[in-house]
DSSP file (Angstrom, degrees, kcal/mol; ACC not computed):
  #  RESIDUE AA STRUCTURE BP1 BP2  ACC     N-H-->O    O-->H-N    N-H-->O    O-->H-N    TCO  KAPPA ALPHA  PHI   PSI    X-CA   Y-CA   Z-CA
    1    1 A X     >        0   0    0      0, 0.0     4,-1.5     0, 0.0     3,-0.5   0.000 360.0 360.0 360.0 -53.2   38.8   -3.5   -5.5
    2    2 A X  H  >  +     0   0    0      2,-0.3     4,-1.2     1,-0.2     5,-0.1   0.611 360.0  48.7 -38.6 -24.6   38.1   -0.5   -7.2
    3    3 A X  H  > S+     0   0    0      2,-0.2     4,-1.2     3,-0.1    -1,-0.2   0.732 112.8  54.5 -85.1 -38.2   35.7   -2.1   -9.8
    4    4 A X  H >> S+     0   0    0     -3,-0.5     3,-0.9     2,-0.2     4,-0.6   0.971 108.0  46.4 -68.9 -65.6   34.2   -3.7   -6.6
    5    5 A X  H >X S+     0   0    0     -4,-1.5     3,-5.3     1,-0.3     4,-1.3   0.929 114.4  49.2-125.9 -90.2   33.7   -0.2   -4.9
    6    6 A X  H 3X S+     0   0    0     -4,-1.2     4,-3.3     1,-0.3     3,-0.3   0.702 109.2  46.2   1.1 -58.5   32.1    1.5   -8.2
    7    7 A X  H << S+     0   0    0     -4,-1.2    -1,-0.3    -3,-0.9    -2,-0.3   0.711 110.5  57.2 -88.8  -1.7   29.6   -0.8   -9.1
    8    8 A X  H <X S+     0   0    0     -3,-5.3     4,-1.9    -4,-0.6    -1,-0.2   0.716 112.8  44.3 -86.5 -15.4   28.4   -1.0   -5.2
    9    9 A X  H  X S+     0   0    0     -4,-1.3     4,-1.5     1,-0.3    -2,-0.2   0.875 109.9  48.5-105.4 -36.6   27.9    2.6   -5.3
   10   10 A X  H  < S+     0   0    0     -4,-3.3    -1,-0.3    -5,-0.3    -2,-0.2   0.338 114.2  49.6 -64.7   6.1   26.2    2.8   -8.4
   11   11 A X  H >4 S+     0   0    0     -4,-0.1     3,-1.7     2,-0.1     4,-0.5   0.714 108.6  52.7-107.0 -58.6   23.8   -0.3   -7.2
   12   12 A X  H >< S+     0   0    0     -4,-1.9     3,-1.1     1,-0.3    -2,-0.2   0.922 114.1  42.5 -63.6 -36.8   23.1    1.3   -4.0
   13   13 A X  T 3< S+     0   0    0     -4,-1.5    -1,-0.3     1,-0.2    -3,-0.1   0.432  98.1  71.5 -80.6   7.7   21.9    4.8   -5.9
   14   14 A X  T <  S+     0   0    0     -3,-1.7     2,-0.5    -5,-0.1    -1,-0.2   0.637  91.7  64.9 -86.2  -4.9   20.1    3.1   -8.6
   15   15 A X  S <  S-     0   0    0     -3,-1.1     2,-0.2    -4,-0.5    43,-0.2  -0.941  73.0-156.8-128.9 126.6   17.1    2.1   -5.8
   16   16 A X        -     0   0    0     41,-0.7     2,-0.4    -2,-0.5    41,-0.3  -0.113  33.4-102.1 -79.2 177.1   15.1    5.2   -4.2
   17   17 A X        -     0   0    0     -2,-0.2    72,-1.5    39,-0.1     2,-0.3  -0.911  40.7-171.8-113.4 142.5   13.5    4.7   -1.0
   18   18 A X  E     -A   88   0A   0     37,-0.4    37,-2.1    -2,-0.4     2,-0.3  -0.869   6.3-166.9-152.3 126.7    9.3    4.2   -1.9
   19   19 A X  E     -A   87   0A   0     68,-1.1    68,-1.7    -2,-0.3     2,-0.3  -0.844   5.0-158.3-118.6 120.7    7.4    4.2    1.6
   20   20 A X  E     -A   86   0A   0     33,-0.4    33,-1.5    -2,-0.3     2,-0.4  -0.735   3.2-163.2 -93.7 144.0    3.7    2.9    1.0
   21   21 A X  E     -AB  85  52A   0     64,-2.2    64,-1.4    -2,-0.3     2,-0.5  -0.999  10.1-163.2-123.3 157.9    1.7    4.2    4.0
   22   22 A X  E     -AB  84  51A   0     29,-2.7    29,-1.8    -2,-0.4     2,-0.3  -0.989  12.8-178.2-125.5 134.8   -2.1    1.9    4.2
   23   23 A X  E     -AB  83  50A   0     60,-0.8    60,-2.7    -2,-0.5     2,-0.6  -0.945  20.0-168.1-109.2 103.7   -5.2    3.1    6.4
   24   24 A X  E     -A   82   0A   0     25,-0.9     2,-0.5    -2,-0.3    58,-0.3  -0.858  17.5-137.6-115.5 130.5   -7.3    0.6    5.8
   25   25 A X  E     -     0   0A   0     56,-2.0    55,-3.9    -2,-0.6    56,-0.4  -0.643  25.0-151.2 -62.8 104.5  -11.6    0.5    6.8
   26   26 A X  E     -A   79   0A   0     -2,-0.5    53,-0.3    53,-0.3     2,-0.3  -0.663  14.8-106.6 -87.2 160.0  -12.6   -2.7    8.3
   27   27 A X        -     0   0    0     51,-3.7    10,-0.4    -2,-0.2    11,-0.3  -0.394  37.9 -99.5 -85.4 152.7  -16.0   -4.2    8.0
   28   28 A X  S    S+     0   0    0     -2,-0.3    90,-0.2     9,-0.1    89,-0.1  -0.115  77.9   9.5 -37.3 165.4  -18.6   -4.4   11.0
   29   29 A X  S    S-     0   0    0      7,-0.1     8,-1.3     8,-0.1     9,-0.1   0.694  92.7 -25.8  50.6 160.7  -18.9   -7.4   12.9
   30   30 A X  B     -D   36   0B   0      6,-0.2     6,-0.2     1,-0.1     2,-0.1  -0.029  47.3-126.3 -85.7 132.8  -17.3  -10.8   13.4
   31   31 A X        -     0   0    0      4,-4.6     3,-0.3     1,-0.1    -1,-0.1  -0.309  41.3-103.9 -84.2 172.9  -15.0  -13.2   10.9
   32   32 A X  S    S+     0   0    0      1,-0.3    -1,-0.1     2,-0.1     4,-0.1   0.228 119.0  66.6 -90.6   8.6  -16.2  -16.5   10.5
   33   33 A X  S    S-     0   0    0      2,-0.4    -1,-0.3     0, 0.0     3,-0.1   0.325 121.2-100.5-110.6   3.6  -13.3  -17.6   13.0
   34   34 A X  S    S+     0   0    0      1,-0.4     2,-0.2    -3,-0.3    -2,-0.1   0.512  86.2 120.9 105.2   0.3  -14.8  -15.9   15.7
   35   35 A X  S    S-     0   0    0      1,-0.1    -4,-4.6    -5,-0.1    -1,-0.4  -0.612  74.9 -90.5 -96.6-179.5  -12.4  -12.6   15.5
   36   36 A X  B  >  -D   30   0B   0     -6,-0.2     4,-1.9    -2,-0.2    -6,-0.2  -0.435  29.3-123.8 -84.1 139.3  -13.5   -9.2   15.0
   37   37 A X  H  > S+     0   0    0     -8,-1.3     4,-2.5   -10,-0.4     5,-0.3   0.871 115.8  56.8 -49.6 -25.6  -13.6   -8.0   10.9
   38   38 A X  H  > S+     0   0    0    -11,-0.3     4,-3.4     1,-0.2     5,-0.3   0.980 106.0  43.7 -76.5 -36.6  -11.2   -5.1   12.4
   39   39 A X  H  4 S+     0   0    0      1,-0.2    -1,-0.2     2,-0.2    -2,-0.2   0.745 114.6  47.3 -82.3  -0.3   -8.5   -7.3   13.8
   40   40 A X  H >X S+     0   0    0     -4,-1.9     3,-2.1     2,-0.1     4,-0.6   0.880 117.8  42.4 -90.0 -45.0   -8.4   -9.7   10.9
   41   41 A X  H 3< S+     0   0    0     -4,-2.5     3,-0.4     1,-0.3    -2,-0.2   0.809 113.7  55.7 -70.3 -21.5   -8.2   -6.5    8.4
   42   42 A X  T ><>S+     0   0    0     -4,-3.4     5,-4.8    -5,-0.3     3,-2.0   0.367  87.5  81.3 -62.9  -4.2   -5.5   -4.7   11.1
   43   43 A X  G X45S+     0   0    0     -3,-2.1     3,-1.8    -5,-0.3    -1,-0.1   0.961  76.4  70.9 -85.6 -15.5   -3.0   -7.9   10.9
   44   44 A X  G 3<5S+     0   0    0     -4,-0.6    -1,-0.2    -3,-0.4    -2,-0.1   0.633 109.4  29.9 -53.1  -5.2   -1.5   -6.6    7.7
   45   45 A X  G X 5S-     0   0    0     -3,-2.0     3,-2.4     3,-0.1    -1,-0.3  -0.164 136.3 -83.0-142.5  50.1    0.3   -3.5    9.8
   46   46 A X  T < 5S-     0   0    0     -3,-1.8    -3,-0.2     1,-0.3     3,-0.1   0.844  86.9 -44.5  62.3  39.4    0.6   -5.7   12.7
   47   47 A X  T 3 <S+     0   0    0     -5,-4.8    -1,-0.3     1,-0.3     2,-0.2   0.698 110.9 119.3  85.8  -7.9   -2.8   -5.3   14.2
   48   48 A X  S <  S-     0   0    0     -3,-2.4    -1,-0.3    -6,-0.5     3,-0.1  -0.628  71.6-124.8-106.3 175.6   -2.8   -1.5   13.8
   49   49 A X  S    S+     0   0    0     -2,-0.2   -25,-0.9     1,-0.2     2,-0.4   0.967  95.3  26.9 -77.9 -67.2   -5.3    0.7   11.7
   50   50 A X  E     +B   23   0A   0    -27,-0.2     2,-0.3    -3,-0.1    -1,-0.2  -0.759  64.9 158.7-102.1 139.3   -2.1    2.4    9.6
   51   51 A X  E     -B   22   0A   0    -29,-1.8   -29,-2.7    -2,-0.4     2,-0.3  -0.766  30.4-130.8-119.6-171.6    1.3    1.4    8.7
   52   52 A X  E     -B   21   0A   0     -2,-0.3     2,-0.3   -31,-0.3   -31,-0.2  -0.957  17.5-166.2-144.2 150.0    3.9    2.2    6.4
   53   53 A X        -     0   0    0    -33,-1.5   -33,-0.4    -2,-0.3   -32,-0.1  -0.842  20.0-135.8-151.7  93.3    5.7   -0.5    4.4
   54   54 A X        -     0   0    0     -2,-0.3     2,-0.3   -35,-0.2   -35,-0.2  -0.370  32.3-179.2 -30.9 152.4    9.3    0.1    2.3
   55   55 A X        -     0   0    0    -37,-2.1     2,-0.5   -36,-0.0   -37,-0.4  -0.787  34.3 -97.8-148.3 147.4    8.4   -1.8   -1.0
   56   56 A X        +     0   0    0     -2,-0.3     2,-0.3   -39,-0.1   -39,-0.1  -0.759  51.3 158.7 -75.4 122.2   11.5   -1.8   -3.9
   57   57 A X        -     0   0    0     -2,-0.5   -41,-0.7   -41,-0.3     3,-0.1  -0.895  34.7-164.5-150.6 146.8   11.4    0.9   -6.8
   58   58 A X  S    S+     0   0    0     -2,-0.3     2,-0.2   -43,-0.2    -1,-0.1   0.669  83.4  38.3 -94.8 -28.8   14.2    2.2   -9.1
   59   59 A X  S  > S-     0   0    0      1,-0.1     4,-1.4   -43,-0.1     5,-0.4  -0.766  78.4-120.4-136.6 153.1   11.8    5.1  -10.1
   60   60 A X  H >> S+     0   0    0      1,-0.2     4,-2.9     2,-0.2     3,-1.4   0.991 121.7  54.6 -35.2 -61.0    9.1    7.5   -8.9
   61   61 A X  H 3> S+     0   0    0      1,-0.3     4,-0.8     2,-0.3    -1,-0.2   0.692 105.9  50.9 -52.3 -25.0    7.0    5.6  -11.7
   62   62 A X  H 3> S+     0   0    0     -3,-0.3     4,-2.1     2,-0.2    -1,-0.3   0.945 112.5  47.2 -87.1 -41.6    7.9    2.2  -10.1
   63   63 A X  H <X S+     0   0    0     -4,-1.4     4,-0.5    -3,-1.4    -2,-0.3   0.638 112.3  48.3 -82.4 -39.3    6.7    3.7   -6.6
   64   64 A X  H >X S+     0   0    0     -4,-2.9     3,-2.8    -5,-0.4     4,-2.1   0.896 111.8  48.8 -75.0 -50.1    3.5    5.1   -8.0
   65   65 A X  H 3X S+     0   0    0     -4,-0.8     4,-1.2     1,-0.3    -2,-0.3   0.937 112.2  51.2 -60.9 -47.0    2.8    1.7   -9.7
   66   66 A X  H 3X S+     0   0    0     -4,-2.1     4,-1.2     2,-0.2    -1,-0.3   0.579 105.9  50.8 -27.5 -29.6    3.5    0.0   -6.4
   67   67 A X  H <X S+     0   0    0     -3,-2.8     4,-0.5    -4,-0.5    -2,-0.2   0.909 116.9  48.3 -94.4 -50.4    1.0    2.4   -4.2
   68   68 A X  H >< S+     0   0    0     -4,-2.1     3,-0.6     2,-0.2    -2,-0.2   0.749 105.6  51.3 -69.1 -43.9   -1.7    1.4   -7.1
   69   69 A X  H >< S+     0   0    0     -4,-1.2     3,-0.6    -5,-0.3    -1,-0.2   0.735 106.3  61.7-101.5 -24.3   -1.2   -2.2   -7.1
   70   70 A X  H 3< S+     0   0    0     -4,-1.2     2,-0.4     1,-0.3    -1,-0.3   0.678  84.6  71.4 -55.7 -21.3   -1.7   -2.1   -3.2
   71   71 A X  T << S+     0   0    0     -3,-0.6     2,-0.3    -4,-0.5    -1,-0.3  -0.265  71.8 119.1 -57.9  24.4   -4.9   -1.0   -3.3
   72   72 A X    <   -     0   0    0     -3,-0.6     2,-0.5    -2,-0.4    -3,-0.1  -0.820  44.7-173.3-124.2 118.1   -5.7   -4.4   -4.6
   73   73 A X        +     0   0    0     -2,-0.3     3,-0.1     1,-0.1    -2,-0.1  -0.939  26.3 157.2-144.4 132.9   -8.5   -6.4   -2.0
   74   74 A X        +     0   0    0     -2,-0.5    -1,-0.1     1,-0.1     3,-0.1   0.157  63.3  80.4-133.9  34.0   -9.6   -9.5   -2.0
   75   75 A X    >>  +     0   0    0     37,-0.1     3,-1.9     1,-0.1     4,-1.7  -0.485  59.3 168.3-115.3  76.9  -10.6  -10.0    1.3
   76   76 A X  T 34 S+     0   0    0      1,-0.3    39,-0.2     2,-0.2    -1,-0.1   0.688  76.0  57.4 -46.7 -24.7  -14.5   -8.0    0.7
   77   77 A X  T 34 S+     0   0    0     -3,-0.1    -1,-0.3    39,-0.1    40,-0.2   0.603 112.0  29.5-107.0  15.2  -15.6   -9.2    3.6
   78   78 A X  T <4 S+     0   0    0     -3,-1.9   -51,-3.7     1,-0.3     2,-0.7   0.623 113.3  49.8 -96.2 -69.3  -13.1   -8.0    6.1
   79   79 A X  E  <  -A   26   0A   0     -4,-1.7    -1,-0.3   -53,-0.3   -53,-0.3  -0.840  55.5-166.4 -90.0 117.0  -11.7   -4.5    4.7
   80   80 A X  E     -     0   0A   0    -55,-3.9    34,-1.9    -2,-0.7    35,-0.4   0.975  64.0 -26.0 -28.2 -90.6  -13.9   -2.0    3.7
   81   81 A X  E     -     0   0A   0    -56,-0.4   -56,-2.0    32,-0.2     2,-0.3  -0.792  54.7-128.0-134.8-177.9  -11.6    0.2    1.9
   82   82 A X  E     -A   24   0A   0    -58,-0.3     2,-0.9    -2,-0.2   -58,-0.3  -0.935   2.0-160.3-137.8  93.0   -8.2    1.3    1.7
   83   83 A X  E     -A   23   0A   0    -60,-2.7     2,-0.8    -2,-0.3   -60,-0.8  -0.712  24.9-172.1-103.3 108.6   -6.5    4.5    1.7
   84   84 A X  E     +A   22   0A   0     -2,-0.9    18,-3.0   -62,-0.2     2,-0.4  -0.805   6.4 174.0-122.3 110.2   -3.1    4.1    0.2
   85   85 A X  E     -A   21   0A   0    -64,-1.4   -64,-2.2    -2,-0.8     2,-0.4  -0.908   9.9-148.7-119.0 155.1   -0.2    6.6    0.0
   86   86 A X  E     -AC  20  93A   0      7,-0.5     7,-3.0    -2,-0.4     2,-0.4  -0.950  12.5-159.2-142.6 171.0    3.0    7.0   -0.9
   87   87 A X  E     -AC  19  92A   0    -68,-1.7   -68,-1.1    -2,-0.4     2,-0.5  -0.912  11.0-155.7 -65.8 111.3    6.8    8.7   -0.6
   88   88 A X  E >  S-AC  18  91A   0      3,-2.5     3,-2.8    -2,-0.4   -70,-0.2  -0.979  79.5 -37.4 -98.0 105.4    9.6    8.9   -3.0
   89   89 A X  T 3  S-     0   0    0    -72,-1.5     3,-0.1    -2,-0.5   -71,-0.1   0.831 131.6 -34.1  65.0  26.7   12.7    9.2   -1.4
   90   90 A X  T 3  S+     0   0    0      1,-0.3     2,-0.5   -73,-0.1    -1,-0.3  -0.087 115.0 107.2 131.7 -53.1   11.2   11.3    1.1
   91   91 A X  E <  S-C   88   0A   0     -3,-2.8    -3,-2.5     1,-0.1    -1,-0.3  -0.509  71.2-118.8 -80.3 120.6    8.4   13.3   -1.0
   92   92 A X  E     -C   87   0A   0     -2,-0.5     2,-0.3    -5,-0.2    -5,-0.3  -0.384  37.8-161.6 -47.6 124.6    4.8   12.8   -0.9
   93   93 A X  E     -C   86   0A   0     -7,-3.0    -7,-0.5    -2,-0.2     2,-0.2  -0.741   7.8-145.5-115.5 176.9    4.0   11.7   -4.7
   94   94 A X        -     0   0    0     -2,-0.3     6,-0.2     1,-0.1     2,-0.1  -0.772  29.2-108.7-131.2 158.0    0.4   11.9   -6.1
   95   95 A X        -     0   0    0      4,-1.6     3,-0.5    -2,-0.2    -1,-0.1  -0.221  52.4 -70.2-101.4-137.4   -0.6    9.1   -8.7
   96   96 A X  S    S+     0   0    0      1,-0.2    -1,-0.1     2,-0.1     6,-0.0   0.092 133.2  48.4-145.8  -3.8   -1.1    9.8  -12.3
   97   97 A X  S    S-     0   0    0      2,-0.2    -1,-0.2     0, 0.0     0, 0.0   0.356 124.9 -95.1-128.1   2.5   -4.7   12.1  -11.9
   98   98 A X  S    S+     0   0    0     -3,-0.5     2,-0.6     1,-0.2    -2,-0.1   0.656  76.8 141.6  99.7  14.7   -3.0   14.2   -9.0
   99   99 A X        -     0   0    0      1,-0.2    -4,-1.6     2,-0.1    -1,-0.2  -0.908  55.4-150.2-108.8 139.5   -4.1   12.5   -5.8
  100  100 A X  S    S+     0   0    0     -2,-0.6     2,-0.7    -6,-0.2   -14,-0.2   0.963  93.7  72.1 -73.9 -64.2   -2.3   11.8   -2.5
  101  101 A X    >   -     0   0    0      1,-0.2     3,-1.5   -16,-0.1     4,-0.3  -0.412  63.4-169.4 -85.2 114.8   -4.9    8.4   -2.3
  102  102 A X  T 3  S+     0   0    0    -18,-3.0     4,-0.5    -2,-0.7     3,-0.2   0.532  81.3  68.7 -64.6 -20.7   -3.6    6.1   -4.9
  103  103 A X  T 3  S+     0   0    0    -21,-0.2    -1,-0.3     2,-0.2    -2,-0.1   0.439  79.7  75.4 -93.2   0.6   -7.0    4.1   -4.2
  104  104 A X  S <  S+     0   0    0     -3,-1.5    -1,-0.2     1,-0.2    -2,-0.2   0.925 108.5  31.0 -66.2 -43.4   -9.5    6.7   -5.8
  105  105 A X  S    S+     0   0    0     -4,-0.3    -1,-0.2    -3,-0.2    -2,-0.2   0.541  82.6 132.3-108.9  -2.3   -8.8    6.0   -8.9
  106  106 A X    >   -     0   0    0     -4,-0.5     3,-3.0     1,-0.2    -3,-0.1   0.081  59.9-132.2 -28.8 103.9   -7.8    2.0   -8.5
  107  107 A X  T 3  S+     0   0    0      1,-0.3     4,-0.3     2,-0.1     3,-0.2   0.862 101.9  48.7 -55.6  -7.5  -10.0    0.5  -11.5
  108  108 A X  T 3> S+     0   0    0      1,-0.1     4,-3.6     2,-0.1    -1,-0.3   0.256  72.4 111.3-106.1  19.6  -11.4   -2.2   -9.3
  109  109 A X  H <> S+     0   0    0     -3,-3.0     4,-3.2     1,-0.2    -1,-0.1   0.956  79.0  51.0 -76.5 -46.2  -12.5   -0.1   -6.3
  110  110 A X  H  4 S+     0   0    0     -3,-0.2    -1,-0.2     1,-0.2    -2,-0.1   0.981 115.8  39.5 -32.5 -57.7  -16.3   -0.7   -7.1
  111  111 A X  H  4 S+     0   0    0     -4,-0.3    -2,-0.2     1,-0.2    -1,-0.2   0.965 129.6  33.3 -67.2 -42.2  -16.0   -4.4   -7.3
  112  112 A X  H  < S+     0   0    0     -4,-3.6     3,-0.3     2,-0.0    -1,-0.2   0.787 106.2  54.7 -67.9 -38.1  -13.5   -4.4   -4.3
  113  113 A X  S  < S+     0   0    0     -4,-3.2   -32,-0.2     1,-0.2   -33,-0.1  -0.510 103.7  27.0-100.1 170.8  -14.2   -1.7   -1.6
  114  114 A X  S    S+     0   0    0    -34,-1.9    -1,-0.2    -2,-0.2   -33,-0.1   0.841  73.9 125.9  53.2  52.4  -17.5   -1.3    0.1
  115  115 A X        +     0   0    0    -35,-0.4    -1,-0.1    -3,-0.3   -35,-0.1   0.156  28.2 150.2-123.7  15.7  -18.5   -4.8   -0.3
  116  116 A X        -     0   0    0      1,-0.1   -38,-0.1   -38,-0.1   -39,-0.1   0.459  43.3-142.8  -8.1 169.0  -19.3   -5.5    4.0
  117  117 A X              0   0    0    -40,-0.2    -1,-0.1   -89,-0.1   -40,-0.1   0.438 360.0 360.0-104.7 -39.2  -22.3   -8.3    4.3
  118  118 A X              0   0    0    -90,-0.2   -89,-0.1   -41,-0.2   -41,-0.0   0.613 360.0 360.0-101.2 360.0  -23.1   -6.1    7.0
């Protein structure tokens, strides 16, 4: 029982809390199903402009790499951009060049953000 007890408490403290929060830009105008570019890029936070989303990290470093890998879009004609922050365990963290928005420095932000038709 004891053995049990240990290793449950060491499991639960091996995992941080890492809180993503997303503001995401939608594009002008109308999806090609006939809803609006914002309410198809809102359904990811349930249809709102911002959320926040728990994701699973052991590490700050896992939680940064997480914030980064959200910044990832591949729907260009719907979302604009993406303003992606995050929390460890509580704390605002910065990513790896010192900024709150994990998406400035996202290597695909050319190809990805600011790609509207309209």
């Amino acid at each position: 029982m004891y053995k049990f007890f240990i290793v449950s408490v060491v499991s639960f403290f091996a995992f941080g809390e890492c809180v993503l929060h997303y503001n995401r830009t939608a594009c002008g105008g109308q999806h090609r199903n006939g809803k609006t570019n914002q309410a198809m890029s809102y359904l990811k936070c349930s249809g709102d402009k911002e959320c926040d989303k728990t994701v699973s990290a052991s590490s700050m470093e896992q939680c940064q790499e997480a914030a980064l890998k959200a910044c990832s879009n591949r729907r260009f004609d719907i979302t604009k951009r993406k303003v992606i922050t995050a929390k460890w365990n509580g704390a605002a963290i910065k990513d790896k060049h010192g900024n709150e928005d994990f998406c400035l420095k996202y290597e695909k932000r050319a190809q990805e953000f600011d790609q509207c038709l309209e």
